[in-house]
Backbone bond lengths (Angstrom), bond angles and torsions (degrees), N, CA, C in turn:
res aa  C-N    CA-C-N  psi(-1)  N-CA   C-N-CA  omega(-1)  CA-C   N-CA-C  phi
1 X - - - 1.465 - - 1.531 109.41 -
2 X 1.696 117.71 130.02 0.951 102.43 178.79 1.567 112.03 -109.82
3 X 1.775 116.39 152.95 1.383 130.04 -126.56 1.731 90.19 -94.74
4 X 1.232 119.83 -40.68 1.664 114.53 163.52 1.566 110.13 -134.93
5 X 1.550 93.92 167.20 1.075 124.26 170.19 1.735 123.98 -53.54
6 X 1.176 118.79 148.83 1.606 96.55 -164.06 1.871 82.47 -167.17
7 X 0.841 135.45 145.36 2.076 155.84 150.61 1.718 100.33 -50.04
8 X 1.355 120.55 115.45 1.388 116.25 165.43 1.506 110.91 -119.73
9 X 1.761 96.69 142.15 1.819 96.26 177.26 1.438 88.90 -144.78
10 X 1.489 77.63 164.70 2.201 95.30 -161.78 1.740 72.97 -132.35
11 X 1.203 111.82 123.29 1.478 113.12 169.93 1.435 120.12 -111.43
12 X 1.125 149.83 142.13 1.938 136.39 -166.13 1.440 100.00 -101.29
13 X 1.323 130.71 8.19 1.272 122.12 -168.49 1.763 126.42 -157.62
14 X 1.172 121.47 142.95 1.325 79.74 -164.58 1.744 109.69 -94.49
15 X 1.412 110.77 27.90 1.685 95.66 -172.02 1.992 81.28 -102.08
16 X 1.307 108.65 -15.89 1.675 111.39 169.41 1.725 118.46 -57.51
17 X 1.173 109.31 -58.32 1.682 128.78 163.55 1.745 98.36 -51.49
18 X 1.071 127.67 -78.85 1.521 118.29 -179.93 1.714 118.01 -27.26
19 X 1.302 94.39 -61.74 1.692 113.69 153.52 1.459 115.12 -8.24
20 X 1.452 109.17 -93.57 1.156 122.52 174.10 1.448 110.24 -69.47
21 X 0.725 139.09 -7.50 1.895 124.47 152.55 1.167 126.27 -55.91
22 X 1.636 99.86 -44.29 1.413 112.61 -167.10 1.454 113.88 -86.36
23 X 1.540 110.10 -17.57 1.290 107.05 167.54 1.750 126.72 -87.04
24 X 1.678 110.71 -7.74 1.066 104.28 -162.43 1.870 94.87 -99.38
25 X 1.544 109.16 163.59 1.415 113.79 167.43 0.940 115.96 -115.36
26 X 1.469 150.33 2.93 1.467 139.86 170.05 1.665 116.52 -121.14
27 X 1.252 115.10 -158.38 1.484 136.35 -145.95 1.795 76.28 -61.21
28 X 1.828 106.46 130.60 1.412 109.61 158.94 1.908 109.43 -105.75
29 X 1.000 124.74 179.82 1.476 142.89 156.96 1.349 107.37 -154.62
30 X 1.420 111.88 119.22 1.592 115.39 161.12 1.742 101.79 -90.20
31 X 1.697 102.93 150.28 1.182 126.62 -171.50 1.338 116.52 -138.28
32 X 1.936 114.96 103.62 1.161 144.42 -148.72 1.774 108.77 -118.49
33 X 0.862 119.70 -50.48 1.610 130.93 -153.13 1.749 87.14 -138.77
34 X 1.413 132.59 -71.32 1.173 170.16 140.02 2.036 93.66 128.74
35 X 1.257 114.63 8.30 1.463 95.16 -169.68 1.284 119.50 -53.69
36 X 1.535 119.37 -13.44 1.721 113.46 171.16 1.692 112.44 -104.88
37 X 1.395 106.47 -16.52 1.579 99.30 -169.48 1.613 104.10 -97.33
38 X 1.711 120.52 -17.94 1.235 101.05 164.88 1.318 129.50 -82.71
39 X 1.251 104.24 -1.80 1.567 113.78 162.49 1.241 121.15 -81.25
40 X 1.145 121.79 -41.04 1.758 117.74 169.67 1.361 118.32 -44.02
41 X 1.687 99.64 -44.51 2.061 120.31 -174.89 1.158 96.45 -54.63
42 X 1.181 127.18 -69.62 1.853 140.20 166.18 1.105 115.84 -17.54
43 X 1.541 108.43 -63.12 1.727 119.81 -175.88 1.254 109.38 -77.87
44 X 1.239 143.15 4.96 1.289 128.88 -153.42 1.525 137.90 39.70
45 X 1.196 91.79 22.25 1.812 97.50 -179.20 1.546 98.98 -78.87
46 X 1.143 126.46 -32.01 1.682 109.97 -177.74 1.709 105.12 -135.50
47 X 1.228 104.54 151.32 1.501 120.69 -162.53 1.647 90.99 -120.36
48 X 1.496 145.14 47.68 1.366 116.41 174.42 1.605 116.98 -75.84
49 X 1.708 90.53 143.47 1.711 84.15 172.06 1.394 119.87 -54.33
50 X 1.516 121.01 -49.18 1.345 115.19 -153.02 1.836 92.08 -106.91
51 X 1.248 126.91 156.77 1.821 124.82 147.45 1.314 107.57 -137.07
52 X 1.235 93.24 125.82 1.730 112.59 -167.53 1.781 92.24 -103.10
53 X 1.713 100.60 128.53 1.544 98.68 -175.92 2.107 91.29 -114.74
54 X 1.288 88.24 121.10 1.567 108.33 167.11 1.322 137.98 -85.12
55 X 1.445 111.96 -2.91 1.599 118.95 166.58 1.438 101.86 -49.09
56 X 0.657 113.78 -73.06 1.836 116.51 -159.77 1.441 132.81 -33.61
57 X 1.887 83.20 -8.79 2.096 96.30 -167.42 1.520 81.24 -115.64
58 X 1.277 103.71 117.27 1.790 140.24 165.84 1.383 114.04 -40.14
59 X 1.364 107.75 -60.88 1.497 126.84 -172.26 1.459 115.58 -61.62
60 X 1.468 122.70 23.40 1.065 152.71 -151.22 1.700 121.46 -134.84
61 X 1.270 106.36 -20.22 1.664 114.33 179.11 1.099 133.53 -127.85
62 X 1.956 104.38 19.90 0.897 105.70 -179.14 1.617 118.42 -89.05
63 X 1.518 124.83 156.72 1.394 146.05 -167.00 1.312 112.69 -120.49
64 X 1.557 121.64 70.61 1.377 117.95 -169.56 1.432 117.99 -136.98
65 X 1.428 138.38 -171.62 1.194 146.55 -150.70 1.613 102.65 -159.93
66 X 1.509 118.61 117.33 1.270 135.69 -169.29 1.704 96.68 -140.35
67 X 1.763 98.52 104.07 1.546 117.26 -179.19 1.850 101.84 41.54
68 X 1.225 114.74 -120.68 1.428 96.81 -161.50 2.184 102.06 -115.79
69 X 1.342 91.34 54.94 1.587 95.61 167.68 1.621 102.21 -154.37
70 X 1.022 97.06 152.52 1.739 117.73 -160.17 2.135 96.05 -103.24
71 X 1.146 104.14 136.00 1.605 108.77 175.05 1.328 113.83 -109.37
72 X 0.777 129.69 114.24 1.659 131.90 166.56 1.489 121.62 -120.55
73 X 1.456 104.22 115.32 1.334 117.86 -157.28 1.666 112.29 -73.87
74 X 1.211 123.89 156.22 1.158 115.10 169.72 1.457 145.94 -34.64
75 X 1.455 93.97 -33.73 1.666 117.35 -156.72 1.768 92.40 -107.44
76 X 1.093 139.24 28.34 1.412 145.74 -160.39 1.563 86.89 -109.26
77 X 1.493 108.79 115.10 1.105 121.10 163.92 1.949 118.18 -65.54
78 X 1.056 100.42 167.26 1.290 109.36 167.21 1.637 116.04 -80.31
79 X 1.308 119.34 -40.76 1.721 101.65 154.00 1.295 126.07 -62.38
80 X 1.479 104.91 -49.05 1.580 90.33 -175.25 1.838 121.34 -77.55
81 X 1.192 100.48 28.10 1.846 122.89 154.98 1.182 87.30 -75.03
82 X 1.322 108.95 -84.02 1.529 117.49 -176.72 1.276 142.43 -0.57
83 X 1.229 107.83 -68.00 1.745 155.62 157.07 1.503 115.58 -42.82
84 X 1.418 108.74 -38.99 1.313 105.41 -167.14 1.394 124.40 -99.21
85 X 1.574 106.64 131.60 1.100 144.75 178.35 2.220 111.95 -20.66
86 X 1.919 90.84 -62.52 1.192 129.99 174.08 1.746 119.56 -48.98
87 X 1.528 102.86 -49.38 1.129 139.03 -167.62 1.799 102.22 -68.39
88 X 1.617 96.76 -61.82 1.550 97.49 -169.29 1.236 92.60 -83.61
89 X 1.371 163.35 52.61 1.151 150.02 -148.02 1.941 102.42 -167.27
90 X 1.450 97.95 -52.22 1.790 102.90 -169.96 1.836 94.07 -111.68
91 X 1.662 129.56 -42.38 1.556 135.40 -176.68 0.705 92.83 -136.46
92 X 1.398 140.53 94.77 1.377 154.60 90.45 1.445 127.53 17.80
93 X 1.642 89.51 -49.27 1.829 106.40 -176.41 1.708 100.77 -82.10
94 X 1.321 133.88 -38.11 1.557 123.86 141.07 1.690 111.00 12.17
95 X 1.588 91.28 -94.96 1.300 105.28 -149.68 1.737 105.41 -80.01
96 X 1.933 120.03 -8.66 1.288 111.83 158.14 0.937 126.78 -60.65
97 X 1.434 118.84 -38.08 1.591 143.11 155.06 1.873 115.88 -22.91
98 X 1.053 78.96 -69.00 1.884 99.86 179.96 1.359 123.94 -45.07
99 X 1.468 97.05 -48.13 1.515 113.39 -161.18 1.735 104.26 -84.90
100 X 1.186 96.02 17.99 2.180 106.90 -173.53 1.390 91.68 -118.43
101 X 1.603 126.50 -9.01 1.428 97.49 -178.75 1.502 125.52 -98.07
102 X 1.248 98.22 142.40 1.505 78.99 169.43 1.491 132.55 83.39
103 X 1.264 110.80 -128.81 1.233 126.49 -173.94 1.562 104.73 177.76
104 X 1.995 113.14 142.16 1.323 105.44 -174.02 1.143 124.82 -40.78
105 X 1.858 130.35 -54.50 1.110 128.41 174.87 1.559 120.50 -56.37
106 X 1.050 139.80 9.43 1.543 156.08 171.49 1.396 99.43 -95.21
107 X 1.329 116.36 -68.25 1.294 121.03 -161.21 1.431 107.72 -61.81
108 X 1.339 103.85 -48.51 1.825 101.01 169.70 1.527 114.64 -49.99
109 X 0.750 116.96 -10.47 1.820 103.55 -170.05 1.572 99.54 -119.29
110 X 1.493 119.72 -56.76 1.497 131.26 176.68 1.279 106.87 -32.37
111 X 1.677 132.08 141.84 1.094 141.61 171.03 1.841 103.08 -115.95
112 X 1.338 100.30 145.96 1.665 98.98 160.97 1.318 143.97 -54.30
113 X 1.519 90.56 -48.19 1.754 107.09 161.46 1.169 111.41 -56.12
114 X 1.518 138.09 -31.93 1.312 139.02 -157.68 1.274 98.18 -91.25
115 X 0.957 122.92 -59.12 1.646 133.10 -177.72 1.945 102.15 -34.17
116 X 1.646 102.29 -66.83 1.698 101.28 174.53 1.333 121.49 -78.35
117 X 1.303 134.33 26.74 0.976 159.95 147.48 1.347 127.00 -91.11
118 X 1.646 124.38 -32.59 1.286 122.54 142.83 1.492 119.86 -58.08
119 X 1.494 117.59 -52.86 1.679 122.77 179.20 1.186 106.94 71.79
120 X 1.486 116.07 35.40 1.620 105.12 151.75 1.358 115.19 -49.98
121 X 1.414 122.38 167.93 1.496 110.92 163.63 1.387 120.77 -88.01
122 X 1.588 116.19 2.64 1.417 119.04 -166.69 1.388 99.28 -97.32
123 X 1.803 134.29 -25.76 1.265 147.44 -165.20 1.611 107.33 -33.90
124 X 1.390 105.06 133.82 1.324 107.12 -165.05 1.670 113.96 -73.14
125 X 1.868 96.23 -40.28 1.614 96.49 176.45 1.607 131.33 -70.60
126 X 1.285 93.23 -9.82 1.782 111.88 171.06 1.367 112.37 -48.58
127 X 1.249 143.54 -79.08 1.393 140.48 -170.39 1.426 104.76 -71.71
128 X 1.678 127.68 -12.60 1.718 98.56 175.96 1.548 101.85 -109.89
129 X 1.549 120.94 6.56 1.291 106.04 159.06 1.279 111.26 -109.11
130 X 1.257 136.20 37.94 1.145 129.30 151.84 1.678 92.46 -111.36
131 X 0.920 151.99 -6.48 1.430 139.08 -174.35 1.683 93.91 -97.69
132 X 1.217 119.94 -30.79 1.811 108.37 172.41 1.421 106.74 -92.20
133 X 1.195 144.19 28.05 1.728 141.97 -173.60 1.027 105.22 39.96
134 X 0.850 126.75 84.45 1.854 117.30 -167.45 1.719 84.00 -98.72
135 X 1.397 109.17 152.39 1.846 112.90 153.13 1.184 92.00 -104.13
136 X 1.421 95.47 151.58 1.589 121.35 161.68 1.791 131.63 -114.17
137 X 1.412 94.70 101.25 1.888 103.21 -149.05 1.380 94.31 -84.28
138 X 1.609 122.22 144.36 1.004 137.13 150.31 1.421 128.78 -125.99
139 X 1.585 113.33 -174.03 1.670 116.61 -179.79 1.312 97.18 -156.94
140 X 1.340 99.87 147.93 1.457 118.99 165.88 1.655 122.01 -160.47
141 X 1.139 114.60 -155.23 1.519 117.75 -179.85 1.546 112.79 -59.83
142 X 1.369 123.42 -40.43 1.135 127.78 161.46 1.572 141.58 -61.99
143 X 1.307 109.06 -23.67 1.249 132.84 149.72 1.907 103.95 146.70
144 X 1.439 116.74 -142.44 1.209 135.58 165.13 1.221 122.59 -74.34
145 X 1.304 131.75 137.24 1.766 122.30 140.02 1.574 104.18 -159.76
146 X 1.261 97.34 -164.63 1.804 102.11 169.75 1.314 111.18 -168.34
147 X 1.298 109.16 158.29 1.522 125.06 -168.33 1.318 119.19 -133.55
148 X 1.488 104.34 141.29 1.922 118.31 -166.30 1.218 90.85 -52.23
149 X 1.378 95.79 147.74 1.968 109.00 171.44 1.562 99.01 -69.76
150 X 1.080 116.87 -1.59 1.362 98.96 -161.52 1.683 94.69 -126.73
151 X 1.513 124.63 37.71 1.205 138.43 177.86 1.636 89.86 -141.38
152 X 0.989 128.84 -33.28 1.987 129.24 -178.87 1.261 111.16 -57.96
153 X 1.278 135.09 -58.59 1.399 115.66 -153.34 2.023 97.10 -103.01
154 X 1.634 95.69 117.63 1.376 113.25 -165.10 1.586 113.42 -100.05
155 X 1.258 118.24 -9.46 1.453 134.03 -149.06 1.562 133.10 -172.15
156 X 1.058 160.28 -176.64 0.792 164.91 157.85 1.619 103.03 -67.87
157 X 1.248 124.74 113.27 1.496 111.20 171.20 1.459 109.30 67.43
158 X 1.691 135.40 2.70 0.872 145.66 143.68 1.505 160.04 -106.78
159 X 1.316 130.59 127.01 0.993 145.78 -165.85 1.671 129.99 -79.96
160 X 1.619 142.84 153.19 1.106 121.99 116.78 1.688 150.51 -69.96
161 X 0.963 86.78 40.87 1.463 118.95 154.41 1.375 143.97 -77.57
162 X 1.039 135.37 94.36 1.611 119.85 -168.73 1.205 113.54 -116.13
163 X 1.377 119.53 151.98 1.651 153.95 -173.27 1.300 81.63 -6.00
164 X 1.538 115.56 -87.94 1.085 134.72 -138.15 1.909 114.14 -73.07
165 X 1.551 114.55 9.51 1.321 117.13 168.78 1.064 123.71 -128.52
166 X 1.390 124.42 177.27 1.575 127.04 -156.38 1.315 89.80 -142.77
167 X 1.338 103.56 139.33 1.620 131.22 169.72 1.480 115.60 -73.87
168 X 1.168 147.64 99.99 1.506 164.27 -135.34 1.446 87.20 -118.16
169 X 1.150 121.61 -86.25 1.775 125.42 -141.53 1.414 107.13 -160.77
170 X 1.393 117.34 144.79 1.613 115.19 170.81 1.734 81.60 -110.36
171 X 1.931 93.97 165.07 1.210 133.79 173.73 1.340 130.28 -124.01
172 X 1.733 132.53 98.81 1.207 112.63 176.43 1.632 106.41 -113.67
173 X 1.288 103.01 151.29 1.589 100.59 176.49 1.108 97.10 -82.07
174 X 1.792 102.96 143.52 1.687 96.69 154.05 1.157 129.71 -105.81
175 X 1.305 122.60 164.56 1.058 150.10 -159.66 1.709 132.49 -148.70
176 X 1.302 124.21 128.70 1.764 97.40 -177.29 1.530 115.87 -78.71
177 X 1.123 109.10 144.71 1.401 132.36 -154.47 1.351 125.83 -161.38
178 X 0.984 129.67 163.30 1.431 132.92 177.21 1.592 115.54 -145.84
179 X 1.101 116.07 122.77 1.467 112.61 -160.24 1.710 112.32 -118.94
180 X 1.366 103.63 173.39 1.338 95.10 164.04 1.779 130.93 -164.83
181 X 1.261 155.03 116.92 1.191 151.61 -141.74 1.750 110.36 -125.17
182 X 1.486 102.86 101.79 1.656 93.79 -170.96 1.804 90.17 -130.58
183 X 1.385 90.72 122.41 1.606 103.75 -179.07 1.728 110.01 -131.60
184 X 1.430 89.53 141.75 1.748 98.33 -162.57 1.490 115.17 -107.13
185 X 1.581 107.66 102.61 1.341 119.53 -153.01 1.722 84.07 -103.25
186 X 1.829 97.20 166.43 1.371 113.82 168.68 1.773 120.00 -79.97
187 X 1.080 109.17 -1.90 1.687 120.22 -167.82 1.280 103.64 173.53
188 X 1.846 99.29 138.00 1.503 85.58 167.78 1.328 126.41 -71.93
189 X 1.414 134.33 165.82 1.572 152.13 169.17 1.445 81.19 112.34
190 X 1.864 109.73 -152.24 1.276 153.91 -154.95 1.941 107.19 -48.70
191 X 1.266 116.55 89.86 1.394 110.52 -177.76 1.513 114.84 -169.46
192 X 1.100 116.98 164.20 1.432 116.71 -170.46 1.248 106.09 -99.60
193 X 1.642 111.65 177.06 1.267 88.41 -167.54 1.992 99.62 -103.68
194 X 1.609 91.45 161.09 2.156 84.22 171.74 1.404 96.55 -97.89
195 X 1.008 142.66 -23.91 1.274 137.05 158.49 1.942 121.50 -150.05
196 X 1.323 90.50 158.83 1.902 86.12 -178.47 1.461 133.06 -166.86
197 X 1.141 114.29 123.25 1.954 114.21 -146.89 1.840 96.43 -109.03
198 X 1.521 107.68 124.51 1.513 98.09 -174.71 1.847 79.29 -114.66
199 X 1.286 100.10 158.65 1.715 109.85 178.40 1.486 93.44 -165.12
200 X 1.759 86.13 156.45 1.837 97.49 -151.82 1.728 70.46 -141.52
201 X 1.159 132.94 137.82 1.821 160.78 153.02 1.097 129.74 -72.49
202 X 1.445 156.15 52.33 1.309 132.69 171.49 1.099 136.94 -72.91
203 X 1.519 117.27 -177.31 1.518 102.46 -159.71 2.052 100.58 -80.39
204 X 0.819 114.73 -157.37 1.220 126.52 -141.11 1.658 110.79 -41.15
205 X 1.603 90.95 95.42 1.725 150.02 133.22 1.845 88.90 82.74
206 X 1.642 121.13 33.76 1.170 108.59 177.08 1.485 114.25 -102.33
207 X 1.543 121.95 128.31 1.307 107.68 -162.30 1.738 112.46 -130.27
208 X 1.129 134.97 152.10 1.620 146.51 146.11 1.164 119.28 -51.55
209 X 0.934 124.22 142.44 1.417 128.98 173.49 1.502 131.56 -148.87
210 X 1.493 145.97 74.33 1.224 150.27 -132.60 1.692 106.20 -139.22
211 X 1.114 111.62 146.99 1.528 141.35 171.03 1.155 147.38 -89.96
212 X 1.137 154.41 113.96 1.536 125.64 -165.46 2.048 94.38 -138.02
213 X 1.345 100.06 161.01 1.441 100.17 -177.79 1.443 127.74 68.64
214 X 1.014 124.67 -19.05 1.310 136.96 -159.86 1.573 106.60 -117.51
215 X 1.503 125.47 11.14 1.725 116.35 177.36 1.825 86.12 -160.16
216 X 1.546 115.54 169.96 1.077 94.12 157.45 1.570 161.32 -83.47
217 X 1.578 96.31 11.62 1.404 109.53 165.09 2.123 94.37 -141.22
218 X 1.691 95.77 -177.10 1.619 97.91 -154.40 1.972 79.16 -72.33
219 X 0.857 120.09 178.57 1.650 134.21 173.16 1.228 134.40 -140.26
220 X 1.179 145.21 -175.51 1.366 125.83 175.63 1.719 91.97 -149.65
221 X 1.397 106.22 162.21 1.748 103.07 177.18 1.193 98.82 -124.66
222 X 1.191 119.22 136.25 1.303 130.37 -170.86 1.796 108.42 -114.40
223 X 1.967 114.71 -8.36 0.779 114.32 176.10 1.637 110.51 -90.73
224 X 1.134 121.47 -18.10 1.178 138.07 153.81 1.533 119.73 -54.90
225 X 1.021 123.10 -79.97 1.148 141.31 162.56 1.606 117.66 -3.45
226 X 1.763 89.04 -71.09 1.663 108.86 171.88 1.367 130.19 -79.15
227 X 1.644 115.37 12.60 1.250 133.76 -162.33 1.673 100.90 -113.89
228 X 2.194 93.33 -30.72 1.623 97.60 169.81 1.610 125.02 -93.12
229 X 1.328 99.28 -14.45 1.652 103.09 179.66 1.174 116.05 -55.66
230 X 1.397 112.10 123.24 1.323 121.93 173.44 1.419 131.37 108.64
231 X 1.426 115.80 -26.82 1.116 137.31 -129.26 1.526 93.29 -132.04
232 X 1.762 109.95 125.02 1.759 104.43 178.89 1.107 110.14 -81.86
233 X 1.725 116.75 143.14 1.609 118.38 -168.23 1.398 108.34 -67.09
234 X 1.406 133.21 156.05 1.071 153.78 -168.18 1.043 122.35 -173.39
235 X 1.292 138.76 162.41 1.555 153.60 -154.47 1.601 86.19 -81.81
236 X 1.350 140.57 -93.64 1.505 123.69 177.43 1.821 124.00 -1.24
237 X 1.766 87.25 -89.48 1.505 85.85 174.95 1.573 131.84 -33.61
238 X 1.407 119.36 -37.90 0.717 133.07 -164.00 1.582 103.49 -72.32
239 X 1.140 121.40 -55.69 1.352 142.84 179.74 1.547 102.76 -51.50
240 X 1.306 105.76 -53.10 1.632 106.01 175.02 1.561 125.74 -55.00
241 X 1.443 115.95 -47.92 1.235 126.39 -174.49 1.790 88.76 -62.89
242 X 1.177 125.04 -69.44 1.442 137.70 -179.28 1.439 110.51 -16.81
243 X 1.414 104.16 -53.96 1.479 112.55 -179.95 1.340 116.13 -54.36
244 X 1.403 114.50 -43.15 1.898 133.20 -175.35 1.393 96.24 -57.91
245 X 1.022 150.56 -11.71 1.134 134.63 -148.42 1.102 118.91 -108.85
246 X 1.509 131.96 -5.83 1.623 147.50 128.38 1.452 102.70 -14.24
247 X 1.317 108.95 -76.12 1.236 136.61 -154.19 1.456 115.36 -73.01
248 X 1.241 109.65 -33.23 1.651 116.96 176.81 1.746 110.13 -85.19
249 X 1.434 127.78 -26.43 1.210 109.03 162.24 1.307 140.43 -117.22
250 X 0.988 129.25 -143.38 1.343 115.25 178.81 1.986 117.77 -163.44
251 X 1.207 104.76 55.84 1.507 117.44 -157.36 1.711 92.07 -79.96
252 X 1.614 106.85 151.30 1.482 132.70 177.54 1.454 113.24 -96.93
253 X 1.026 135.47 138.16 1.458 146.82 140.14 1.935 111.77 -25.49
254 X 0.912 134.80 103.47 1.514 123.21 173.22 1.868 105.67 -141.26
255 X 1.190 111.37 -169.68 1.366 129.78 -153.60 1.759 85.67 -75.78
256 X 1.301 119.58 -29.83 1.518 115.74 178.61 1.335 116.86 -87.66
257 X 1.518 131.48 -37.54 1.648 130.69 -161.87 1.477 106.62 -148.65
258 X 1.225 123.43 141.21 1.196 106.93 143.98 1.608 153.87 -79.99
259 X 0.991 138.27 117.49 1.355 124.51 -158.89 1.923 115.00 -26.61
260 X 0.733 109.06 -49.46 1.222 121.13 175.05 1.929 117.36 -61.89
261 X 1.213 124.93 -1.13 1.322 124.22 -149.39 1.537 76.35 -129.85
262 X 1.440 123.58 -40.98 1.311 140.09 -147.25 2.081 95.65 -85.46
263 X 1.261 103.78 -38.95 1.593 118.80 -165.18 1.846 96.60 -86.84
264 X 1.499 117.51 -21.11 1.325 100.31 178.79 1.601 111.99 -102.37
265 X 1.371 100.86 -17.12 1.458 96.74 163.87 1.645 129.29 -88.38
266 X 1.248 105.08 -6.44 1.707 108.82 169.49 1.389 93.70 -60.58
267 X 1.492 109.45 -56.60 1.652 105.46 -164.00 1.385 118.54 -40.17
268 X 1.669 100.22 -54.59 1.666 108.38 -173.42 1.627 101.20 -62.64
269 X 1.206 138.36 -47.49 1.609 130.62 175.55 1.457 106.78 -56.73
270 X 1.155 127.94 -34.31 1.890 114.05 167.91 1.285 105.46 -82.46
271 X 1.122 149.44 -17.45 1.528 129.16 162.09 1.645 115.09 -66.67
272 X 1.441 111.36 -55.63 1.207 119.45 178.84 1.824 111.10 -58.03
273 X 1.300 129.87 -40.61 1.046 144.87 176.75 1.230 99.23 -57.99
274 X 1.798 137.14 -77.04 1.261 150.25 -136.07 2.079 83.00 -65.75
275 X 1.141 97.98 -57.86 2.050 94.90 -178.23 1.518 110.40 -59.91
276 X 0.980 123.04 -39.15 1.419 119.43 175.87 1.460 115.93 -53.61
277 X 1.400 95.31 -57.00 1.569 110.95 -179.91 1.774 108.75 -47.01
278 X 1.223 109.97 -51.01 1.704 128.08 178.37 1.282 110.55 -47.17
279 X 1.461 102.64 -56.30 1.572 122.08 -163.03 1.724 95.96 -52.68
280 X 1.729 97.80 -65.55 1.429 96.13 -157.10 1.296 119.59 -72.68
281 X 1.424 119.66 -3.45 1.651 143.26 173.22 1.794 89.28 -55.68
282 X 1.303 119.72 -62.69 1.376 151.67 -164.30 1.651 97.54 -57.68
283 X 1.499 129.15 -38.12 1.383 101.22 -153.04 1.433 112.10 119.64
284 X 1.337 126.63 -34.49 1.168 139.16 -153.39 1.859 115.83 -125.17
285 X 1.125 90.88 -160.68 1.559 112.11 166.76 1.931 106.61 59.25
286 X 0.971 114.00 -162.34 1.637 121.52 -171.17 1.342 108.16 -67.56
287 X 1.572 123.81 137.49 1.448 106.69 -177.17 1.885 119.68 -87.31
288 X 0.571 116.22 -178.92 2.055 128.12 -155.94 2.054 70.06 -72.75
289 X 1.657 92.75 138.31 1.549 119.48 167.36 1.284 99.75 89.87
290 X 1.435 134.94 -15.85 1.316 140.00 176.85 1.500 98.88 -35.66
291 X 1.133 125.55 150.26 1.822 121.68 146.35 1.473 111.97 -111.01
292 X 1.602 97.35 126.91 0.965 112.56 171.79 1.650 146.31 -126.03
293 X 1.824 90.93 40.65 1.333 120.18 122.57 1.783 107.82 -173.16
């Protein structure tokens, strides 16, 4: 049951959706996947006047590759990451990503964009699209643009995003790489994560480094990061960056982890991660969906 009343439009297009943006003046919600926003409606956590539902506009799901950057449309489920041909082929770490969320019936409906568009801090696509720079393109009444993934998540549950725009498509360049996504659930299947380290490899010794669950939005360390540039991995380095990692986040006590339980196991997922990441840069090491712990 949902807790108020609210204006709904299903638009087929997106200069239609612009449309109705530009005409409306209060609280918007776009509605993609809805697995987090029809739960809020439910819960009463959000009252928007208007919810604009965006399935209906096509130009929205596409999964493609233009010269050396990858498109992923708004409306791109989390299986059909999965699924794709493209996906396991150029990001790999994509569809390792994917296959941690949730539960099948989630994943079928859940979109990626939607997920960082909610901005939980636990969101699964948070730490591996900030470890590939992804932009995040939108449109609205004002026109087009897009913004670094790593300028988007502003808040707890917040975005640079506003009311009045719609999430179109992310962009990552590619690049060869080897990546990796290790998130530390209470059981396997259907769960969020208590903490979760996505890392992306390039070739000579430049690396990503990102967080999820553990601050209030996903993060990236750049003191890490710049501590690995350059430098061939090894049992030291490794140990060193490991150590930083007190210091780089900032995880809570809750009904799932304790802060403290949460800060010694990030560590062990960036050690185990940082070799994985290497390995599979290399040719080698555990293949993508592996768990590695």
């Amino acid at each position: 049951m949902i807790a108020n009343e609210f204006e709904y439009r299903r638009p087929t297009t997106l200069a239609e959706a612009t449309q109705v943006l530009a005409q409306h003046s209060g609280s918007v919600k776009v509605l993609a996947g809805g697995t987090d926003l029809v739960a809020w409606l439910r819960d009463d956590a959000i009252a928007p006047d208007l919810v604009i539902d965006i399935k209906a506009i096509p130009d929205l799901r596409d999964i493609k590759i233009d010269g050396d950057v990858l498109h992923i449309g708004s409306l791109v489920t989390f299986t059909e990451l999965i699924e794709s041909d493209v996906v396991k082929e150029h990001v790999p770490l994509l569809a390792e990503m994917a296959e941690t969320v949730a539960s099948p019936g989630i994943r079928n409906r859940a979109t990626m964009a939607g997920n960082i568009c909610s901005a939980v801090p636990s969101c699964d696509a948070g730490p591996v699209l900030l470890a590939y720079d992804t932009a995040v393109h939108l449109t609205g009444p004002s026109g087009n643009r897009s913004v670094d993934i790593n300028d988007w998540f502003t808040g707890l549950r917040q975005t640079a995003g506003t009311d009045d725009e719609v999430v179109t498509h992310l962009t990552i360049k590619l690049r060869q790489h080897g990546g990796v996504y290790v998130k530390l659930m209470r059981y396997a299947g259907e769960d969020l994560a208590q903490a979760a380290v996505g890392i992306v490899a390039y070739p000579d010794n430049e690396y990503r480094v990102a967080f999820g669950a553990v601050a209030p939005t996903p993060i990236r360390s750049a003191v890490i990061e710049e501590t690995l540039r350059g430098k061939p991995l090894d049992d030291d380095l490794v140990a060193a960056v490991v150590a930083m990692v007190p210091d780089e986040i900032s995880p809570i006590t809750d009904m799932r982890s304790t802060a403290e339980y949460r800060t010694h196991m990030t560590g062990v997922m960036l050690k185990r991660g940082l070799w994985a990441a290497r390995q599979r840069l290399d040719g080698t090491g555990p293949a993508y969906g592996a768990r590695l712990i």
